[in-house]
C-alpha positions in Angstrom: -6.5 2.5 5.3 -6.9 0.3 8.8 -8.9 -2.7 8.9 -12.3 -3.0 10.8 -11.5 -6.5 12.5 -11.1 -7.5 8.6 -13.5 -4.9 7.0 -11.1 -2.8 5.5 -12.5 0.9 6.3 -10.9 4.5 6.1 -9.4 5.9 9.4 -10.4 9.4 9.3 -12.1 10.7 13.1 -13.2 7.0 14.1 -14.1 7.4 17.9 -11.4 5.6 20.5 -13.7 2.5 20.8 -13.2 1.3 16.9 -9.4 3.0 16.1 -8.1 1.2 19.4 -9.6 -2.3 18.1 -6.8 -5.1 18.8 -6.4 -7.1 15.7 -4.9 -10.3 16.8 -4.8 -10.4 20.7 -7.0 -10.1 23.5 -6.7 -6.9 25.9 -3.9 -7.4 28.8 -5.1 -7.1 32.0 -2.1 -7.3 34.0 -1.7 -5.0 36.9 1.9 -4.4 36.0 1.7 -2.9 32.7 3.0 0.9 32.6 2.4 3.6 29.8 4.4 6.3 30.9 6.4 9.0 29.5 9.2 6.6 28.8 7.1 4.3 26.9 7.3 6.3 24.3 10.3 5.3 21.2 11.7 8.1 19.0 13.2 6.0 15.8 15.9 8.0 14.2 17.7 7.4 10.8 16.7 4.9 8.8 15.2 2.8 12.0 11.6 3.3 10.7 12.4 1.2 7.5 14.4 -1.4 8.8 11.1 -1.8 11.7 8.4 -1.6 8.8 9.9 -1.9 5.4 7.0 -3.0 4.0 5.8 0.6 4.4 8.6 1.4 2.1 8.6 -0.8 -0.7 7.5 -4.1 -1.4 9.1 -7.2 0.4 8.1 -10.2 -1.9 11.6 -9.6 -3.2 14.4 -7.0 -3.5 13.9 -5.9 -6.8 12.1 -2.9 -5.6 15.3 -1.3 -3.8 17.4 -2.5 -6.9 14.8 -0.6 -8.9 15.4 2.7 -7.0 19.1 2.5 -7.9 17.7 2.2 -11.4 15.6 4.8 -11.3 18.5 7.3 -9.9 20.1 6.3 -12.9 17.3 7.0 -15.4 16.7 10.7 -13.7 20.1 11.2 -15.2 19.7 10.5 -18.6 15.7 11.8 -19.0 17.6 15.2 -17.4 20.1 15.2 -20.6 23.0 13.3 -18.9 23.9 10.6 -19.6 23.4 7.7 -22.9 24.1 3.9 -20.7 22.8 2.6 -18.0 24.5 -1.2 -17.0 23.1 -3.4 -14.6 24.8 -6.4 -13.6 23.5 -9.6 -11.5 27.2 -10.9 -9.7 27.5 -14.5 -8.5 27.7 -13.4 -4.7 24.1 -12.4 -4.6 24.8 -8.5 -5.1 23.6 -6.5 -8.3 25.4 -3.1 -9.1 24.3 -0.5 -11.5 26.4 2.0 -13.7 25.5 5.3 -15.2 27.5 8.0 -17.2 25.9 10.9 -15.6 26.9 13.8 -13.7 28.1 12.0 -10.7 26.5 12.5 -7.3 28.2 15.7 -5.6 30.4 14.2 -2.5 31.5 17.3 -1.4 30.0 19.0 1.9 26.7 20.1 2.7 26.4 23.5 2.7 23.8 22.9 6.0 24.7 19.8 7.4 28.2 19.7 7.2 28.5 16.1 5.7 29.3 14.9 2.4 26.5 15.1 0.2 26.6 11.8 -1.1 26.2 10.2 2.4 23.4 12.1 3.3 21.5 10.8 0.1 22.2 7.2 0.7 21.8 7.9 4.7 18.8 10.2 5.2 14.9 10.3 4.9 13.8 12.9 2.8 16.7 14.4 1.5 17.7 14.6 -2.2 17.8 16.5 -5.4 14.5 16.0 -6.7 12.2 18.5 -4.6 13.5 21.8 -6.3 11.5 21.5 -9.8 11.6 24.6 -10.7 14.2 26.8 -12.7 17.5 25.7 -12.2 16.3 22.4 -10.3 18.9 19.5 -10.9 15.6 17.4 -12.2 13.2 19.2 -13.6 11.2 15.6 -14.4 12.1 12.6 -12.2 10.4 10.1 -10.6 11.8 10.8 -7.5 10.4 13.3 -5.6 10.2 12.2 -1.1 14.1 11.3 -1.4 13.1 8.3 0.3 14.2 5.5 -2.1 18.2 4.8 -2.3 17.9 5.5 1.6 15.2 2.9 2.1 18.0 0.6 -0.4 20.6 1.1 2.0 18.6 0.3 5.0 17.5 -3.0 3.6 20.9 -4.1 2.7 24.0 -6.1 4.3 25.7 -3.4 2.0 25.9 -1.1 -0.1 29.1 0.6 -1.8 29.2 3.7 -3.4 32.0 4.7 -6.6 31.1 8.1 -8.0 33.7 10.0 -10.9 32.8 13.7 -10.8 35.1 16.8 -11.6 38.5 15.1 -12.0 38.5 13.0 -9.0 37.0 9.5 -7.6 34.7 9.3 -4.3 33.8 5.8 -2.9 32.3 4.5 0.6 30.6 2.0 1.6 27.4 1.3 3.8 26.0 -1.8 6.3 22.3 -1.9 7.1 22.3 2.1 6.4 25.0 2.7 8.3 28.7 4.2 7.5 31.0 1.4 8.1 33.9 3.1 5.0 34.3 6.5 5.1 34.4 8.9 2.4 37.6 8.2 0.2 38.6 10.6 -2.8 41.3 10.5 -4.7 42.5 12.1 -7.9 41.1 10.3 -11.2 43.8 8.8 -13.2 44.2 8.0 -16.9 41.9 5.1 -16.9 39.1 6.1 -15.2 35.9 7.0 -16.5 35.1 11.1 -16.5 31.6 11.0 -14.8 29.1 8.8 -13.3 28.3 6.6 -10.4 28.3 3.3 -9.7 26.2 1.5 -6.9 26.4 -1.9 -5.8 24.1 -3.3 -3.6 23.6 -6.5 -1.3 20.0 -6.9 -0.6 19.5 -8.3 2.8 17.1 -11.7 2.8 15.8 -11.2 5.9 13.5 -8.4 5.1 12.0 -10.3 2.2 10.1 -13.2 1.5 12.6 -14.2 -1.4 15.9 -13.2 -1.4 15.6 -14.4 -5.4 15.4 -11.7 -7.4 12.5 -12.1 -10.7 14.9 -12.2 -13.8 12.1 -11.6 -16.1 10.4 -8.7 -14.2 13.8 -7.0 -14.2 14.2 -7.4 -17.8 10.9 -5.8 -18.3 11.6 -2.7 -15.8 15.4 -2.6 -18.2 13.7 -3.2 -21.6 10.9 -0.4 -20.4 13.4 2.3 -19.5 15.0 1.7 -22.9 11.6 2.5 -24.7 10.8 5.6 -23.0 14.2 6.9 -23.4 15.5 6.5 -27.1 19.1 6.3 -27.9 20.0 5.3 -24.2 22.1 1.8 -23.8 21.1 -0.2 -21.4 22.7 -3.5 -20.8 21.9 -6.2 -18.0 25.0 -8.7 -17.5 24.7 -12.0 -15.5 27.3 -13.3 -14.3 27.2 -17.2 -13.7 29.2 -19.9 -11.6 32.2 -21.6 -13.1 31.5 -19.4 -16.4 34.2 -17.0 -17.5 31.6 -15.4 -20.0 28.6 -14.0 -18.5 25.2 -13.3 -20.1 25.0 -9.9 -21.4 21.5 -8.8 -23.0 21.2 -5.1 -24.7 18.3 -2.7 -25.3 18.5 0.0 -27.3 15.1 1.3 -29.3 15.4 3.8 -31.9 11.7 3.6 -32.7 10.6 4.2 -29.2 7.0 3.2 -28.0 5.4 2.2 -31.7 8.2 -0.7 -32.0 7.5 -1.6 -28.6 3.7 -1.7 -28.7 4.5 -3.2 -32.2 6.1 -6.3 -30.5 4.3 -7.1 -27.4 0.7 -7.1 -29.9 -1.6 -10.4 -29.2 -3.5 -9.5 -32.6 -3.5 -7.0 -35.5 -5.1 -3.8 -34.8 -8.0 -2.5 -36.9 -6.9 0.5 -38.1 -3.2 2.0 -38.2 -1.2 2.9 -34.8 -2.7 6.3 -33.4 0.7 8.1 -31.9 1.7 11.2 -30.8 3.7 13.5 -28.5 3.3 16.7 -27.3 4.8 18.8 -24.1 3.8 22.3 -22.7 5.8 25.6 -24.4 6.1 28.7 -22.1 3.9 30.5 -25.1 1.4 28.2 -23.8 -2.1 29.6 -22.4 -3.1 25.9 -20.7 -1.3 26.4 -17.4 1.1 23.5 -17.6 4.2 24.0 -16.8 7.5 24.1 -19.5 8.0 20.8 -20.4 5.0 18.7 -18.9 3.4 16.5 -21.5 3.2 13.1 -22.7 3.8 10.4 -25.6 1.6 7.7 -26.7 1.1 5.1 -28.8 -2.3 3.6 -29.0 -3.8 0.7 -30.7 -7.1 -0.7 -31.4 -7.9 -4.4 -31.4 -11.2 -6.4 -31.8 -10.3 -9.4 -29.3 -7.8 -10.6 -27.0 -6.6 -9.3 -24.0 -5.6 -5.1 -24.3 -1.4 -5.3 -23.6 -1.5 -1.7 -21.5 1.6 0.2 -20.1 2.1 3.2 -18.6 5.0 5.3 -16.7 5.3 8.8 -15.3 8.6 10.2 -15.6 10.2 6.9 -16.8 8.5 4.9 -13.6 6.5 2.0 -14.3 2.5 2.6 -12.9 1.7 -0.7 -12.5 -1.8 0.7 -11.2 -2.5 3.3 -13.7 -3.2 6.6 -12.0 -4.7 10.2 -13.5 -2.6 10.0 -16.5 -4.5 6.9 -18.3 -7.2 8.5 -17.0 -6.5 11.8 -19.3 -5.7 8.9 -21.9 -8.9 7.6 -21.9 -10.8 11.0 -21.4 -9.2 12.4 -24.6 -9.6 9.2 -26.5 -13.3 8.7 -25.7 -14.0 12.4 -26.3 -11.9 13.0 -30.3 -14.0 9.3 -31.0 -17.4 10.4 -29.4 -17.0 13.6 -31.2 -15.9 12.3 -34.6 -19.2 9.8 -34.5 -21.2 12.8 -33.6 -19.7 15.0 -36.4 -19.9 12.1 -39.5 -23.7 10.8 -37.6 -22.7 7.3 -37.2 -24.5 6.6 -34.1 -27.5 4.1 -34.9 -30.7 5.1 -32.5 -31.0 4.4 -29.3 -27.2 3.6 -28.7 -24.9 5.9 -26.4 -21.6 5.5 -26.1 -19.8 5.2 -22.6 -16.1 5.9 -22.0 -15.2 2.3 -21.2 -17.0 1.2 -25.0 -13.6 3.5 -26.6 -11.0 2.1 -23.7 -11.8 -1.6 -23.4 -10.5 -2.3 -27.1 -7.6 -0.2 -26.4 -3.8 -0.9 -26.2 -1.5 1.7 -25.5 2.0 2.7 -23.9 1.8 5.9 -22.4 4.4 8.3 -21.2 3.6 11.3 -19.3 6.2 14.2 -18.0 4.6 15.4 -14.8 6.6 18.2 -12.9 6.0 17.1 -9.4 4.3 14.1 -9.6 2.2 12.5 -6.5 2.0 9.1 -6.3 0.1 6.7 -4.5 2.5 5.1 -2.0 6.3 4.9 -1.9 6.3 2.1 -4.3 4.9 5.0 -7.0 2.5 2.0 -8.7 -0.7 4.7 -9.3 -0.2 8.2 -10.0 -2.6 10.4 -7.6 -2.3 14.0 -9.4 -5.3 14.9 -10.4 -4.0 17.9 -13.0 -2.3 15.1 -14.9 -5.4 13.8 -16.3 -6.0 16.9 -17.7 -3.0 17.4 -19.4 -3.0 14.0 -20.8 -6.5 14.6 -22.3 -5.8 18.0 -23.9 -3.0 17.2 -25.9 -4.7 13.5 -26.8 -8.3 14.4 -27.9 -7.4 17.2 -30.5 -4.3 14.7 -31.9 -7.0 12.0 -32.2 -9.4 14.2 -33.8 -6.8 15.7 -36.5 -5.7 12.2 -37.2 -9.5 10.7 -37.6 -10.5 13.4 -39.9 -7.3 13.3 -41.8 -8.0 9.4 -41.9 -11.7 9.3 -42.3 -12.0 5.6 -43.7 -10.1 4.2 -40.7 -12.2 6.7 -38.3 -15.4 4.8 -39.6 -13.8 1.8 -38.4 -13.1 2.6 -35.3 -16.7 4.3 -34.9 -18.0 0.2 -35.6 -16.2 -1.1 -33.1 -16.8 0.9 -30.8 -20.7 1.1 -31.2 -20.4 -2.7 -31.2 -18.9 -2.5 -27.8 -21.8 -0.1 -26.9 -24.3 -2.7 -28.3 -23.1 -5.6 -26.2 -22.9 -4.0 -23.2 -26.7 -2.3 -23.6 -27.8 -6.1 -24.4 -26.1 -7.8 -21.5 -27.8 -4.5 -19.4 -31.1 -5.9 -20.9 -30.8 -9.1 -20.3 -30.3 -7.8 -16.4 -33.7 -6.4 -16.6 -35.9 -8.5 -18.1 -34.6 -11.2 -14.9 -35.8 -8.5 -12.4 -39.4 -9.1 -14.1 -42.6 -8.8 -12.4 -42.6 -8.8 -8.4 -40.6 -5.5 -7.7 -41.3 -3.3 -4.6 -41.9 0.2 -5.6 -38.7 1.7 -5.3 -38.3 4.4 -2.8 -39.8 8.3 -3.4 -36.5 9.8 -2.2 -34.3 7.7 -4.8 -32.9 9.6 -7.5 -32.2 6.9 -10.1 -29.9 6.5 -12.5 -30.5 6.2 -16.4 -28.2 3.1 -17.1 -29.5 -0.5 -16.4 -25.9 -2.1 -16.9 -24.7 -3.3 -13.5 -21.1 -3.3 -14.1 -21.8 0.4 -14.4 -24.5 1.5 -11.9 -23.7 2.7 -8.1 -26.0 4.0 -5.6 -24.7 6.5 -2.8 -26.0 6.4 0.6 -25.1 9.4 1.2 -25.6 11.5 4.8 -28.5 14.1 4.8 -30.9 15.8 2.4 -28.5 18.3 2.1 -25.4 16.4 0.7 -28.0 14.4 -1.1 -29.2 17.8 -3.2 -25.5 18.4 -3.9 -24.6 14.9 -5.1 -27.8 15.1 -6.7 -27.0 18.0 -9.1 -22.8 16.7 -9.6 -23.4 13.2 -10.3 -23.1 11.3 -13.6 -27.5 10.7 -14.7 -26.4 8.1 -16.8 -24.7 6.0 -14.0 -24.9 6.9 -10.6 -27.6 7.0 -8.2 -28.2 8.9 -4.9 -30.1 7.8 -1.7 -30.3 10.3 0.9 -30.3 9.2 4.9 -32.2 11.1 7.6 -30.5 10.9 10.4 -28.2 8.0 11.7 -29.0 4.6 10.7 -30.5 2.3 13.2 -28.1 0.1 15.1 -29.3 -3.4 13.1 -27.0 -6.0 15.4 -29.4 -7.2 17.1 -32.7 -6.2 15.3 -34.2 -9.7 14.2 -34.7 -10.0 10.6 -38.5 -9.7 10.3 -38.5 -6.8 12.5 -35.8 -5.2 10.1 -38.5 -3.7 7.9 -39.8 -1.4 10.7 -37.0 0.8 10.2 -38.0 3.1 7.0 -34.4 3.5 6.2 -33.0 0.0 6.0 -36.5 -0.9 3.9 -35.9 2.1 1.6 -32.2 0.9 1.4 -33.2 -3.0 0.8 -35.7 -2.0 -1.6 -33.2 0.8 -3.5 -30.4 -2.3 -4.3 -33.2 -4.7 -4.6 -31.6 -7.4 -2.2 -33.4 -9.0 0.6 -31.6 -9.3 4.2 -30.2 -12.9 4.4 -27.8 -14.4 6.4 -24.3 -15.5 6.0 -25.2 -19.3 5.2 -27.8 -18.4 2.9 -27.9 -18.1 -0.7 -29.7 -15.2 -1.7 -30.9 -14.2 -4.9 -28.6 -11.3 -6.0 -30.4 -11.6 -9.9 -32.4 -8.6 -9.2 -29.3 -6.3 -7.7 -29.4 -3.0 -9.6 -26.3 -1.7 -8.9 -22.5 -3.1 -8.9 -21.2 -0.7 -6.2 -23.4 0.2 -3.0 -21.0 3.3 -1.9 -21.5 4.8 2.0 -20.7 8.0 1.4 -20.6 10.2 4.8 -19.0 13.5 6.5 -15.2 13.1 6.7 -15.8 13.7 10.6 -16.7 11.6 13.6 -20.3 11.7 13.0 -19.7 10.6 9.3 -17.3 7.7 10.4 -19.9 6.6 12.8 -22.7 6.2 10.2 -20.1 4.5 8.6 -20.2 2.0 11.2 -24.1 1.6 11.5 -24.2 0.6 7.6 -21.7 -1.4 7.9 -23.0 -3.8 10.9 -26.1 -3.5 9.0 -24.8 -4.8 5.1 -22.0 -7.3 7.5 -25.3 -8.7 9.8 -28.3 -8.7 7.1 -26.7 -8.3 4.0 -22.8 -10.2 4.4 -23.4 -11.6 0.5 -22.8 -8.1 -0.9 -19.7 -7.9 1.1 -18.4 -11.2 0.1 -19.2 -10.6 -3.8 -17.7 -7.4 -3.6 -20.4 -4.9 -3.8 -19.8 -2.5 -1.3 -17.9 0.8 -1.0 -16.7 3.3 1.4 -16.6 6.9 -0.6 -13.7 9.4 1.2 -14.6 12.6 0.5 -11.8 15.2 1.9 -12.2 17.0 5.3 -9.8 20.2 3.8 -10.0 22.8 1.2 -6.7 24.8 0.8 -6.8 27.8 -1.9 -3.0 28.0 -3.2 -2.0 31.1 -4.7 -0.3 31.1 -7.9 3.4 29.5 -7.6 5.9 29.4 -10.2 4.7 28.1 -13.3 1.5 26.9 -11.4 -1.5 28.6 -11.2 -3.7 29.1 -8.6 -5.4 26.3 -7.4 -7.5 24.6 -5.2 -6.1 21.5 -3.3 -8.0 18.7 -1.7 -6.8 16.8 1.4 -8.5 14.1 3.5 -7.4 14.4 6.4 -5.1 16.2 9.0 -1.8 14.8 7.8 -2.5 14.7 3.6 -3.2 18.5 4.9 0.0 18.6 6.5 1.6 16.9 3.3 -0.2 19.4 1.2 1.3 22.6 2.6 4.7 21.2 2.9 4.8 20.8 -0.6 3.0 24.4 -1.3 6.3 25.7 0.5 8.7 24.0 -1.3 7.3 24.6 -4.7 7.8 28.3 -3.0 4.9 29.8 -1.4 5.0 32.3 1.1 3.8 31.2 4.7 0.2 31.9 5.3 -0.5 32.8 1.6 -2.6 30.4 1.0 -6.2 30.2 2.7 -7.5 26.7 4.1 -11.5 25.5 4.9 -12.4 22.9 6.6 -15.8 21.4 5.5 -18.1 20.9 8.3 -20.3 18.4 5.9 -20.9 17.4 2.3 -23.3 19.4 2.3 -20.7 22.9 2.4 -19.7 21.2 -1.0 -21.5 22.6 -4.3 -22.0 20.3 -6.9 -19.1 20.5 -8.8 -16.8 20.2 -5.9 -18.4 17.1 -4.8 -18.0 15.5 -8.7 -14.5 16.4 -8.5 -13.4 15.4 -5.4 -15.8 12.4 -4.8 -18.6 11.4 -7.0 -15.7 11.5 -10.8 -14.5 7.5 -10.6 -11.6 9.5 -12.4 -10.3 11.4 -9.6 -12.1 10.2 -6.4 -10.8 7.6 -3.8 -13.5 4.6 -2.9 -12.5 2.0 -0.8 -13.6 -1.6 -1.3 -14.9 -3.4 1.4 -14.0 -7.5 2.4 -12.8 -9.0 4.9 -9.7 -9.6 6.2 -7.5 -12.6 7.8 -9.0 -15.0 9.5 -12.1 -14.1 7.8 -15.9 -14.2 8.6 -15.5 -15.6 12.3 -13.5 -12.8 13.6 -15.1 -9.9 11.8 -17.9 -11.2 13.6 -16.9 -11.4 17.1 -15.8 -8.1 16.8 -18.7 -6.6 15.4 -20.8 -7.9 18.6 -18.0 -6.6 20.7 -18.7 -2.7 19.3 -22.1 -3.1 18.2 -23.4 -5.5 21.3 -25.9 -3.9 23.5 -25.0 -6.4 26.2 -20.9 -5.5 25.7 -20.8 -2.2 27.1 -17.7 -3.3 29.8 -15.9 -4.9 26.9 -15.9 -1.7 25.0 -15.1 0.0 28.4 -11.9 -2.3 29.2 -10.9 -1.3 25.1 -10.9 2.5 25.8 -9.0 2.0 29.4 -6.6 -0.6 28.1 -5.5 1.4 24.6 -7.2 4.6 24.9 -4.0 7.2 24.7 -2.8 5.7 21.8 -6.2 7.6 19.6 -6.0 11.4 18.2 -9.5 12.3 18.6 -10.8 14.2 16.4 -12.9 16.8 18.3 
């Protein structure tokens, strides 16, 4: 996502004039300034990370790149190898971790001629975790770009490598991701260890704003790993000045996630611990591959704050992702159903997902083949078939368990109607403020059924076309649609009492049921009917452009939303790619935003073994190509879709502002001129 001179908005096909926007500098205009075929810098190695780490991994502190070692170590024992992990904090600064796994393989590379273990701690994109498929060194890991150790290495002053693997000892040593001692092996004698690897690792402070590393969020990421991985040791040791003895702490669970959840409760939980566990069999008919599958442990609670956890293959998603998602789908659904079945619902009451999840605590553990995450940090999981998988083993688990337990399935059903009670009374309370006094909202507004306004979003969506499609895939009981004819005016410089001579922006004023105010004012945002205002457009030029328009119209006469966090930017995908059936995978059909998530997306098709040109790809000309339940799927489900918050960025208000009138200004045409000329060949066009 690039930011709009603080307005953070999606790149896809913006025109030269608003990609090429400089963010902190005014335009050069000196004469002797080339851009030639020389200007152009290839970065090879591990270059790009040391040039933007943050890109990478996080640089509050290094506990990231320490947590990649960590997570090399964990792939070993979730594969089957491997019960001890230790991770020791040494005086000097530098933190090494242990495993007794198989050993990373330091022989030579059948391709590139150099030892194996060098080209994992040296490379990009290189490791053993893209073959998940039969015979694959990891069938589940976290891993999957074989980005991380490398991005460790770059990042540190050094890094030194000891591996024991078939009779014989390996160790080298790293600076800045660099060789600086070669590969050494020697014959293992009688006191070394039979297998495993050892990696010890001096994070370098000047990529990172503190060269301290968080004790207690390490101890979390150690104490987590021993949860999710019962009858695994893992030890942290610190080591401290002018003491012989260091601090060793151990975690070992042998009750897995119930002892943890257990432990970290703020209250008692109305009814028993719901738990469960269940992965994919090849008799299976639901088209999850061997092995996928999760384990939960849920409990319900009437107050305090929910303590929530989730990891995919053994790494922490801080963020949450598709598989709490599936959590919450299949926990909504066994409880909605269960109420339904035993006619517990009082009149006039219906029950929304969020009434089930809000009183829920849970640690959840999903087993996802080839998981996609949302960034290299991996802190929100982005595949979409894990929220099904998560829900179909969940909802019939909870439903057994309810029905088995119908005396605690009653008191669930009360709290959660309670929940639904509240939140329809706070939803009431909303509409009895908007009173007497409203316009007559506009003929071409499909509304939505709910009046709760943490729940309700309107789309401006692009065309009566798109309109009838988001029409029929939306959600009735939340989501509202607003079709656009045309382009929106450009409102910049429209005076305020003149706005209203533009049947668009009145139908759109009258639809959220905001007046246009100015940045000093202090409107009165009592009679807003919906929490999220959501610009949904083509994923083309045209579309990014009426992007734009709304936005100079919500930043000029409506900059209150913006600042209470009201509006959205909905990213619908630009490609459609049909994948043939693959391995254990059936056919499906993939999703991608934009030219290089397409790119991504067929990369991956081949290595998960597709033959070139077997698959078929569309490319949709508008939302309105989309059916219904493409549009739900990709777009409209807050499950699955992407939506982009809008504010502004640093400095704030002033600059957004200045340039706003630079792109927007009638007046400002050689301004936007000198922008094209001065950074013009640095924009793909999208044509």
């Amino acid at each position: 996502m690039e930011s709009f001179s603080g307005v953070d908005i999606p790149r896809v096909g913006f025109s030269p004039a608003l990609e090429s926007l400089p963010m902190a500098t005014k335009p050069s205009t000196q004469p002797n300034a080339t851009y030639g075929e020389a200007s152009i810098r290839v970065l090879k190695g591990l270059e790009p990370v040391k040039q933007r780490p943050g890109m990478y991994t996080r640089t509050d502190n290094p506990l990231h790149i320490v947590q990649e070692v960590i997570d090399n170590a964990a792939d070993e024992a979730l594969a089957g190898f491997g019960k001890r992990i230790a991770v020791t904090l040494h005086t000097d600064g530098s933190i090494s971790v242990e495993d007794d796994g198989r050993g990373i393989p330091f022989g030579l590379h059948p391709e590139e001629q150099v030892p194996v273990v060098e080209i994992v701690f040296t490379r990009l994109h290189a490791g053993g975790k893209f073959d998940k498929g039969s015979g694959g060194a990891y069938s589940f890991s976290g891993g999957l770009h074989g980005v991380g150790v490398s991005v460790t290495n770059a990042l540190s002053t050094r890094l030194q490598v000891s591996v024991w693997r078939d009779k014989q000892v390996a160790q080298l040593a790293f600076s800045g991701g660099d060789v600086i001692e070669p590969l050494t092996v020697r014959p293992a004698g009688s006191g070394d260890r039979k297998n495993g690897t050892t990696a010890r690792v001096w994070p370098d402070a000047k990529y990172f704003e503190s060269a301290d590393l968080p004790r207690s969020e390490l101890m979390h990421v150690l104490r987590s790993k021993a949860v999710l991985m019962p009858g695994v040791t893992i030890t942290l040791t610190i080591e401290k000045t002018g003491q012989k003895e260091p601090e060793v702490l151990t975690w070992l669970y042998k009750g897995g996630l119930r002892d943890y959840l257990t432990q970290n409760l703020n209250t008692e939980p109305v009814i028993p611990l719901f738990e469960g566990e269940q992965y994919a069999s090849n008799s299976e008919t639901e088209n999850f591959a061997e092995g996928e599958g999760a384990a939960w442990c849920v409990a319900f609670t009437e107050e305090g704050a929910p303590m929530r956890e989730s990891y995919v293959n053994l790494i922490p998603t801080v963020a949450g992702g598709m598989h709490e998602s599936g959590l919450k789908d299949g926990l909504f659904n066994a409880v909605k159903g269960f109420i339904e079945m035993h006619a517990l619902m009082p009149k006039g009451v219906k029950l929304m997902p969020d009434d089930v999840f809000s009183r829920a605590n849970f640690v959840l553990s999903a087993k996802v083949l080839d998981p996609q995450f949302q960034g290299q940090t991996k802190e929100r999981l982005n595949s979409r078939d894990a929220l099904r998988l998560v829900a179909t083993y969940v909802k019939p688990a909870l439903e057994l368990w309810l029905n088995q337990h119908v005396d605690y399935g009653k008191k669930l059903a009360d709290l959660v109607i309670k929940q639904a009670q509240a939140r329809q009374k706070a939803g009431q309370k909303v509409e009895k403020k908007k009173g007497s006094g409203v316009a007559v909202l506009p003929g071409k507004l499909t509304d939505c059924e709910s009046r709760d306004l943490s729940l309700n979003e309107v789309f401006l969506v692009e065309g009566d076309s798109a309109g009838g499609s988001a029409k029929m895939g939306r959600n009735k009981e939340t989501q509202a649609i607003l079709p656009l004819r045309g382009k929106v005016l450009n409102a910049w410089e429209v005076e305020r009492d003149r706005l209203f001579a533009n049947n668009e922006i009145h139908d759109i004023s009258v639809a959220i049921g905001v007046d246009p105010h100015g940045p000093l004012d202090t409107p009165d945002l009592s009679n807003l009917r919906y929490g999220k205002v959501c610009i949904l457009s083509d994923a083309d030029v045209d579309g990014s452009h009426i992007q734009v328009l709304l936005l100079t119209l919500f930043f000029r006469h409506f900059p209150k939303l913006i600042e209470t966090g009201h509006i959205y930017i909905a990213r619908p995908p630009l490609f459609r790619v049909d994948a043939p059936a693959r391995g254990k995978k059936p056919a499906a059909k993939l999703y991608a935003l934009d030219e290089g998530e397409l790119t991504a997306t067929l990369d991956k098709l081949r290595k998960e073994g597709c033959r070139e040109g077997s698959w078929s790809i569309s490319r949709f000309k508008g939302l309105g190509e989309m059916n219904a339940e493409q549009l739900w799927d990709t777009t409209l489900n807050p499950e699955t879709r992407r939506l982009l918050p809008v504010a502004y960025g640093e400095p704030g208000f002033d600059r957004t502002e200045g340039a706003f009138h630079k792109l927007m200004g009638k007046g400002e045409a050689a301004s936007r001129r000198d922008l094209m000329e001065l950074h013009g060949d640095a924009v793909e066009i999208d044509i």
